[in-house]
C-alpha positions in Angstrom: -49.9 30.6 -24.9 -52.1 33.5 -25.7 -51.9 36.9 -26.0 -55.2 39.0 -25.0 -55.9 42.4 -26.8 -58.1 45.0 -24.8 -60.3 47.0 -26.6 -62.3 49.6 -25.1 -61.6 48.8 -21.5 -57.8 48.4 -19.4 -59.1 45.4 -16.9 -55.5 44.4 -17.4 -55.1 43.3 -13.5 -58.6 41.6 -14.4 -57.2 39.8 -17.5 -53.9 39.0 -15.7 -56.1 36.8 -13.1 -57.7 34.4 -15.6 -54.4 34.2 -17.8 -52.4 33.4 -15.0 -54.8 30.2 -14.2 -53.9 28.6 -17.5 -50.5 29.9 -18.1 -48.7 31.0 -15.3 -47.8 34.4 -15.1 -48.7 37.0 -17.4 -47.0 39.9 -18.8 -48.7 43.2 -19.9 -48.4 44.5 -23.0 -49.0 47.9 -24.9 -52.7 46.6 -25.8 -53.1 44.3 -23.2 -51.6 41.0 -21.6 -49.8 38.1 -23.1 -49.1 34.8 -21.5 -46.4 33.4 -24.4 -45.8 33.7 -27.6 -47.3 31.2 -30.0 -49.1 33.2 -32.2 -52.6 32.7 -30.7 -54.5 36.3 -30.3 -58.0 36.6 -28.5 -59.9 39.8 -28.4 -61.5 41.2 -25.5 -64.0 43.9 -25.9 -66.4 46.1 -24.3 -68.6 48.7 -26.1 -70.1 50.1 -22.9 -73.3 47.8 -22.8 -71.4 44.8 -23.6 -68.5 42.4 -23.3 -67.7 40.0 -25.9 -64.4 37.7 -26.2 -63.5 35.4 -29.3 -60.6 33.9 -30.6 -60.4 32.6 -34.5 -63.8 30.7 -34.5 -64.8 30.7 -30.7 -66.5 33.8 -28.9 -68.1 34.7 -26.4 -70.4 37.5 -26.1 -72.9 39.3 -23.0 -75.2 42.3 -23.3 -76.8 44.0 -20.3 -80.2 43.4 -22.1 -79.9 39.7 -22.4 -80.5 38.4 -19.2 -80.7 39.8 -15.5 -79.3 36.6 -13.7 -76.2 37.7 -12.5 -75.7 41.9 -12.1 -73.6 42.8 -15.3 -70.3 44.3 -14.0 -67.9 44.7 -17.2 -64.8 44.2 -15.1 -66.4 40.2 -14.0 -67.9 39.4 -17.6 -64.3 39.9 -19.1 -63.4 37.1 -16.7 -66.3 35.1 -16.8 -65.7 35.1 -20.8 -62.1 34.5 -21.2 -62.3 31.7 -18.8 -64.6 30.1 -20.6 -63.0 30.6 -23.9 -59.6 29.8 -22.3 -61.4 26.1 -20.9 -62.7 25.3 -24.7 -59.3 25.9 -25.8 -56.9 23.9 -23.1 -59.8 21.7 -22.1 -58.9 22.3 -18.6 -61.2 23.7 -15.4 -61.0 25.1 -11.7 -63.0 24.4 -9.0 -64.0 27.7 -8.6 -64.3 29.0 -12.8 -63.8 32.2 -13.8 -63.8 33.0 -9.6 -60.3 34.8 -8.5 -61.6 37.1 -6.3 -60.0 36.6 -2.0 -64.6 36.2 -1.4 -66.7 33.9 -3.3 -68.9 34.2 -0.2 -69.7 37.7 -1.8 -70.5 35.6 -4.9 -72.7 33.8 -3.0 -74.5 36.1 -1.2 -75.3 38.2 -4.6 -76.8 34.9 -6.1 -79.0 34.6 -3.4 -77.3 31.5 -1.9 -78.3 29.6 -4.7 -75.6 27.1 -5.7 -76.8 26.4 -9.3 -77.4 29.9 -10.1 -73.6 30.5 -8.8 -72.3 27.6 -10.8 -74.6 28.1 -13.9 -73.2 31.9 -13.8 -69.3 31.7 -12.9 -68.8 28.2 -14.1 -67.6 27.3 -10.4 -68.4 23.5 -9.3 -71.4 22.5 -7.4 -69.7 21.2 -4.4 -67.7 24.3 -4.2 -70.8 26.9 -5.4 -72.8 24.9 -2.2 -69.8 25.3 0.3 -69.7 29.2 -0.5 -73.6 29.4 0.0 -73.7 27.4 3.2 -70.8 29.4 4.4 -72.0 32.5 3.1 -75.3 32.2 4.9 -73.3 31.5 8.2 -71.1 34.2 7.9 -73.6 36.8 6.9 -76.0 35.4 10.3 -73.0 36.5 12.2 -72.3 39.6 10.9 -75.3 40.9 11.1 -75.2 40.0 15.0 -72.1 42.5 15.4 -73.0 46.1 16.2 -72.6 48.1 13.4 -70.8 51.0 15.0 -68.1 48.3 17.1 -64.8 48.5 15.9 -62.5 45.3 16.1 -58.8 45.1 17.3 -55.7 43.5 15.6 -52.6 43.3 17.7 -50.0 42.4 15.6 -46.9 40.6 16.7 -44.9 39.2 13.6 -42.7 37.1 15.2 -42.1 33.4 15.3 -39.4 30.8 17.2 -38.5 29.7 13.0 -40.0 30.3 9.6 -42.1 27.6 8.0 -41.1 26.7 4.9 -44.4 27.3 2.8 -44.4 30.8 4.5 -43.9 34.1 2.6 -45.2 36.3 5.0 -42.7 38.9 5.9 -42.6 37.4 9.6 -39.0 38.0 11.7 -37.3 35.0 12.9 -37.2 35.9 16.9 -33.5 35.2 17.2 -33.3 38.1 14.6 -35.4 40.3 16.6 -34.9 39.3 19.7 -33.1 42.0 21.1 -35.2 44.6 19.8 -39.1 43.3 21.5 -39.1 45.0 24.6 -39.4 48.7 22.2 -41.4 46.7 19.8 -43.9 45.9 23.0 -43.8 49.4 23.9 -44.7 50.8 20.7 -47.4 49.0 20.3 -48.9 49.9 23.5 -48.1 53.2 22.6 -49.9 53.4 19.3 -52.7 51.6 21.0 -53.0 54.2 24.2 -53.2 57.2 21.7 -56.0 55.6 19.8 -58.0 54.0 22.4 -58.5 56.6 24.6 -62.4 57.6 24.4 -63.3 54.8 22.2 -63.7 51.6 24.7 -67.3 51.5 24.9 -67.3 49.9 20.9 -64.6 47.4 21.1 -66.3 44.4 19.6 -63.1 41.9 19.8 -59.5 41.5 20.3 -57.1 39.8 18.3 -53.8 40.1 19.1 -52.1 37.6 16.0 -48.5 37.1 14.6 -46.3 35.4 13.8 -46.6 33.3 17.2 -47.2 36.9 19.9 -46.3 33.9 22.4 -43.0 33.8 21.3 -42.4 37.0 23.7 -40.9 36.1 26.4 -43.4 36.2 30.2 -42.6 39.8 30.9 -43.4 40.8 27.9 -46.4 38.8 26.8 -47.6 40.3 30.5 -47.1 43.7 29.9 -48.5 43.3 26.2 -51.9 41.7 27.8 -52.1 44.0 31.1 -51.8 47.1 29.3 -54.5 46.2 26.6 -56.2 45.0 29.6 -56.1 48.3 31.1 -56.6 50.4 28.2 -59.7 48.2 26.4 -61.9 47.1 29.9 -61.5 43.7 29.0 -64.9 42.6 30.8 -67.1 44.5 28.3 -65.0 43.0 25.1 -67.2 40.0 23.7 -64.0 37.8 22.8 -60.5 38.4 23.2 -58.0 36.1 20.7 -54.7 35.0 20.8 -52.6 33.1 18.4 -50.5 31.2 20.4 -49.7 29.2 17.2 -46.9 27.1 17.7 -47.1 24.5 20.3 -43.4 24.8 21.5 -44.4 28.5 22.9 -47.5 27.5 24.8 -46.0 26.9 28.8 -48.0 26.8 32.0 -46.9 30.6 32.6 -48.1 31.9 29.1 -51.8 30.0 30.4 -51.6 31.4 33.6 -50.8 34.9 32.1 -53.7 34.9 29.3 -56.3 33.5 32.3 -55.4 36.2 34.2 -56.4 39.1 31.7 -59.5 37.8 30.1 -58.6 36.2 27.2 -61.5 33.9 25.7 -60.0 32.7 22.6 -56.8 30.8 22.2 -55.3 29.6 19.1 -52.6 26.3 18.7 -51.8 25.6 15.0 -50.0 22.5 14.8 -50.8 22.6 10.9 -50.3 18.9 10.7 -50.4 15.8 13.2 -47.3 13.8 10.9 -44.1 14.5 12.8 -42.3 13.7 9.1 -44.0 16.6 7.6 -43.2 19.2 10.6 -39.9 17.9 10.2 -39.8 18.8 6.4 -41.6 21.9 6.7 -39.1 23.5 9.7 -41.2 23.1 12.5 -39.3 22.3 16.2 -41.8 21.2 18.0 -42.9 17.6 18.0 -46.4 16.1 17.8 -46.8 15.4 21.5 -45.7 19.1 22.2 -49.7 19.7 20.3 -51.1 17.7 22.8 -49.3 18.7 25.6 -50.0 22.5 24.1 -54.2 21.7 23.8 -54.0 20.0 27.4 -52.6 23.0 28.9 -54.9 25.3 26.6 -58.0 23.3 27.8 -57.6 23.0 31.5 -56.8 27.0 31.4 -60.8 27.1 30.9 -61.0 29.2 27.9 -64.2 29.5 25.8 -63.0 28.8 22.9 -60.0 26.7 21.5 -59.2 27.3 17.5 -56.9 24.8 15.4 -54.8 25.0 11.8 -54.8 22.2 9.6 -53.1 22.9 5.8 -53.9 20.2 2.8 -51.0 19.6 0.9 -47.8 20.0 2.9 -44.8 18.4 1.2 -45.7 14.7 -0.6 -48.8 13.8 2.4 -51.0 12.1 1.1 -55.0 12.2 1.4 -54.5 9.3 4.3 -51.5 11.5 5.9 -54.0 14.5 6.0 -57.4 12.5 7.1 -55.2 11.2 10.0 -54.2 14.7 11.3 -57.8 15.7 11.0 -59.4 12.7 12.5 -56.5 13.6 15.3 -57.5 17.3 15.9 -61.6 16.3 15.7 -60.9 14.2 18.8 -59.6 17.0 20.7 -62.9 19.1 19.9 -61.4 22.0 19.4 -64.5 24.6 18.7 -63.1 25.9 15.7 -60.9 24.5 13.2 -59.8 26.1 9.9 -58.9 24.0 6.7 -56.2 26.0 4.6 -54.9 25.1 1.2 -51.4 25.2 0.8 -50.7 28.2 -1.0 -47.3 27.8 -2.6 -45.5 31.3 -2.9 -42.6 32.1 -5.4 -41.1 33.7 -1.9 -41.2 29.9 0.4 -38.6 27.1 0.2 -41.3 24.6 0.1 -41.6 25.7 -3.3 -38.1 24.7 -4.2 -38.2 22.1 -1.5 -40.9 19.3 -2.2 -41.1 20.1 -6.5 -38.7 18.0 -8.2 -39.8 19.7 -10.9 -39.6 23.5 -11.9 -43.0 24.7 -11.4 -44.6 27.1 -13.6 -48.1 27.7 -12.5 -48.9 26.1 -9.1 -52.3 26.3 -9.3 -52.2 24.0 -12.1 -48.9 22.2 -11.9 -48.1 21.2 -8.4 -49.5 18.0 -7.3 -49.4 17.2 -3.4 -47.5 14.3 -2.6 -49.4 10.7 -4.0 -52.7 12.5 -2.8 -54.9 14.5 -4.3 -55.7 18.1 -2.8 -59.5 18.2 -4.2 -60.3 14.9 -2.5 -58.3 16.0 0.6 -60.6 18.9 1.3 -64.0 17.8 0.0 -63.4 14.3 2.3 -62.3 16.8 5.2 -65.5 19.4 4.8 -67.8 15.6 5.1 -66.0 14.4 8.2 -66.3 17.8 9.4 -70.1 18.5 8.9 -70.8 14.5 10.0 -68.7 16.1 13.8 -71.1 18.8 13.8 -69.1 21.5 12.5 -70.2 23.8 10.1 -68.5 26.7 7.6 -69.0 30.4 8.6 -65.7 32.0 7.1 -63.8 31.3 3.7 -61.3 33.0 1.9 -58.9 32.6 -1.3 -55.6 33.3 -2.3 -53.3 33.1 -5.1 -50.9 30.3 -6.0 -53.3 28.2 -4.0 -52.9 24.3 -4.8 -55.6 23.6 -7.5 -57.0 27.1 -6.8 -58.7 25.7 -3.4 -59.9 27.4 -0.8 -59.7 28.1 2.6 -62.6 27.9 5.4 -62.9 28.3 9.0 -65.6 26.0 10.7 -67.3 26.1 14.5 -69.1 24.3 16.5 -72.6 26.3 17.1 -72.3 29.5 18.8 -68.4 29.1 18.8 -67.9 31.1 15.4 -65.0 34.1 15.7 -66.0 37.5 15.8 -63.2 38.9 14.7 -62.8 36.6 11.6 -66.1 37.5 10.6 -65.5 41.1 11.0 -62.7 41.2 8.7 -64.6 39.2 6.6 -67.6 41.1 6.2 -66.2 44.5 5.6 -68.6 46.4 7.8 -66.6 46.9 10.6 -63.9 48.9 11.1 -60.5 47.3 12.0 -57.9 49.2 14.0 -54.3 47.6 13.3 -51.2 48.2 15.7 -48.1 47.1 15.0 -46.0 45.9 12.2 -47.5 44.5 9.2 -50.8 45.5 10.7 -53.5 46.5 8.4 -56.4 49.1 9.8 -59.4 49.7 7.8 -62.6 51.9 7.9 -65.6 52.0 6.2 -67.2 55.0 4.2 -69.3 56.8 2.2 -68.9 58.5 -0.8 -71.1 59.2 -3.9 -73.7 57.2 -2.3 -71.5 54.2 -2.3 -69.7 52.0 0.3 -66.1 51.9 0.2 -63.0 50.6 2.0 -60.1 52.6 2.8 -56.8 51.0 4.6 -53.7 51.7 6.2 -50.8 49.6 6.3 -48.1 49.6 8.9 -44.7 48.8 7.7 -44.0 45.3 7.7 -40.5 45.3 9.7 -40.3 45.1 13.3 -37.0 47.5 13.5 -38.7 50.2 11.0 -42.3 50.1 13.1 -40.1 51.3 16.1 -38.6 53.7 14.3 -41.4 55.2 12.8 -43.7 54.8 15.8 -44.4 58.1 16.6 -45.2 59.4 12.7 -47.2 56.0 12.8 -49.3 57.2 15.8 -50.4 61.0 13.7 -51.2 59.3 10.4 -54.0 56.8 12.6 -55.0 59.9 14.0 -55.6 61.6 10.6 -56.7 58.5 8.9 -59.3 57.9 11.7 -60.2 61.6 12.7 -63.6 62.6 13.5 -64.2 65.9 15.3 -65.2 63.9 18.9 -62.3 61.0 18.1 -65.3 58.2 17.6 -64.9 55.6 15.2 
């Protein structure tokens, strides 16, 4: 295991990517960043026109001047470089190269949706460089539909009846938190009525995500969806989301409630058709309480109906996770998002289904007798051969094999909000705990994101509700209080 020496640059973070790919995690150094300790050294330099990368007798080297394929941005060409030296010397790959980045749809987009120049460039596979240009082109076809000046709304209710065991997501267990969701409810509306007053004519959608927000109980969940109602003029708002998630939580009063304030979009993420697997993973609801749950969504005559499935829960094999999708297809379910298991140092799956220590996920965790590449590229064919096609994808880190996840619709069923996020061109407004609002500006000529993070606990949002409420207002000011 290497240690990499930076010389005349500090992409450290960068470095700390690729390493971590190979190796597991890395730790930084004085000079740079070291994966172990066997002696092995590899340089990585820049000289300001350049970047080049070598280790005893293999190197890798890239000036500005030698080819205008790909834009040369220092911080990517260190990667690019040291994953390929780093493949020559453990003769291993990943589906997506020298690609670590949350958006190869960006990647995509810069290589003009050209798969072969994206693979030929970041070393990426074909199948997965074509899946990022199909997707990319989607995603970009919707964004440019959404008005520029709309802003989009995230509700954020971080709450759920248990916690998963492949979650790490600092979500409350409701019997912890129980007591305390009638404030929580009230803050929220709170920060929401101080912000949205004089900005409803831009609302370009509503999410209001968790967590399971159906876990509130029906006064609640009502007062939640009448005030936004009130406060947003729900019949201008193009789509209006909410992730039920869990099955369990979905009754015939939670339908009635959504039905009567304009919700469009409803979400039920069963995650997996296997009742085993929910077992294992700390689900309590069973797999009829899905189809009871999609029944009840359907009949409520919503536009839209979204579903979760993950690839590699626990030991399921490629047959366990074909079933559960060929099971969700036949619902028809406009959208339905394929996640890879991502298995966080934080989630007792991690303990759970490795009988083995693991290291490195990405690299060392296998899923069950199957095999997570084959689970997803099989899923994307039965997927596009049931006319559903990609318009969102995303990455994150200790994801199984370094997979992806993607979002696919049915035509003119793709979700706004998702692709607002996505795009970073809209601004994002984010109440309640864990909630993350972002804006977009301008400076030195260039684009940039800023963001503001609510605290993550449910207990500390209602405590610092009112401080929460003046630093939106200063992070959002504009002398007439439009976004």
């Amino acid at each position: 295991m290497p240690e990499v020496v930076l010389k005349g640059h500090d992409y450290k973070y960068a470095v700390s990517d690729v390493l971590r790919l190979f190796y597991g995690e890395a730790n930084e150094k004085p000079e740079g960043i070291s994966a172990g300790s066997d002696g092995t050294i590899i340089f990585s330099k820049y000289d300001g026109s350049g970047v080049c990368t070598e280790s005893g007798d293999i190197c890798r080297c890239f000036s500005y001047n030698e080819s205008q394929e790909i834009p040369f941005i220092p911080k990517r060409e260190v990667k690019r470089q040291l994953y390929s030296l780093l493949s020559e010397m453990t003769g291993i790959t990943y589906p997506w190269g020298s690609l670590t980045g949350i958006r190869p749809t960006l990647i995509a987009t810069e290589c003009g949706y050209d798969p072969v120049k994206m693979s030929e460039s970041y070393y990426s596979s074909f199948d997965k460089s074509k899946l990022a240009c199909e997707t990319a082109l989607n995603e970009n076809r919707m964004i440019d539909s959404i008005a520029n000046n709309s802003y989009h709304i995230y509700l954020s209710v971080p709450v759920c009846p248990t916690l998963c065991d492949y979650c790490s997501f600092p979500t409350a267990d409701h019997i912890r938190v129980k007591a305390v969701l009638d404030d929580y409810v009230c803050a929220i509306v709170a920060e929401l009525k101080d912000f949205i007053i004089g900005n409803k004519s831009c609302i370009g959608s509503i999410y209001i995500g968790g967590g399971t927000p159906t876990v509130l109980n029906d006064r609640q969940f009502e007062f939640l969806l009448s005030s936004v109602n009130d406060l947003a003029d729900i019949s201008s708002v193009p789509e209006f989301t909410i992730e039920a998630g869990r099955p369990e939580t979905i009754t015939d009063s939670k339908i009635l409630i959504m039905m009567k304030y304009g919700v469009s979009r409803v979400c039920v993420n069963p995650q997996t058709f296997n009742a085993v697997t929910l077992d294992r993973i700390g689900r309590k609801h069973t797999v009829k309480d899905i189809y009871d749950a999609y029944r009840r969504v359907r009949n409520g005559g919503f536009r839209s109906i979204s579903m979760d499935l993950i690839a590699g829960l626990g030991d399921e094999s490629k047959d366990d996770f074909l079933y559960s999708l060929t099971e969700m297809i036949g619902l028809r379910p406009e959208n339905i998002t394929v996640h890879s298991l991502s298995l966080k140092r934080s989630s007792m799956m991690k303990r759970k289904f490795s009988q083995d220590p693991i290291v490195n996920p990405v690299m060392d965790f296998k899923a069950g007798s199957g095999n997570i590449d084959g689970m997803l590229a099989d899923s994307y064919k039965i997927l596009a051969l049931n006319d559903y096609k990609p318009y969102y994808m995303y990455r994150q880190k200790d994801t199984l094999g370094g997979n992806e996840n993607t979002g696919f619709s049915l035509k003119d069923h793709e979700c706004i909000y998702n692709c607002a996020m996505m795009g970073d061109r809209n601004t994002i407004v984010g109440f309640g705990a864990k909630a993350i609002s972002k804006k977009i500006v301008m400076k030195d000529g260039k684009v940039l994101i800023e963001r503001l993070q609510n605290p993550a606990d449910v207990r500390m949002y209602i405590t610092r509700s009112s401080d929460l409420i003046n630093k939106k207002r200063e992070f959002f000011y504009e002398p007439d209080r439009n976004i």
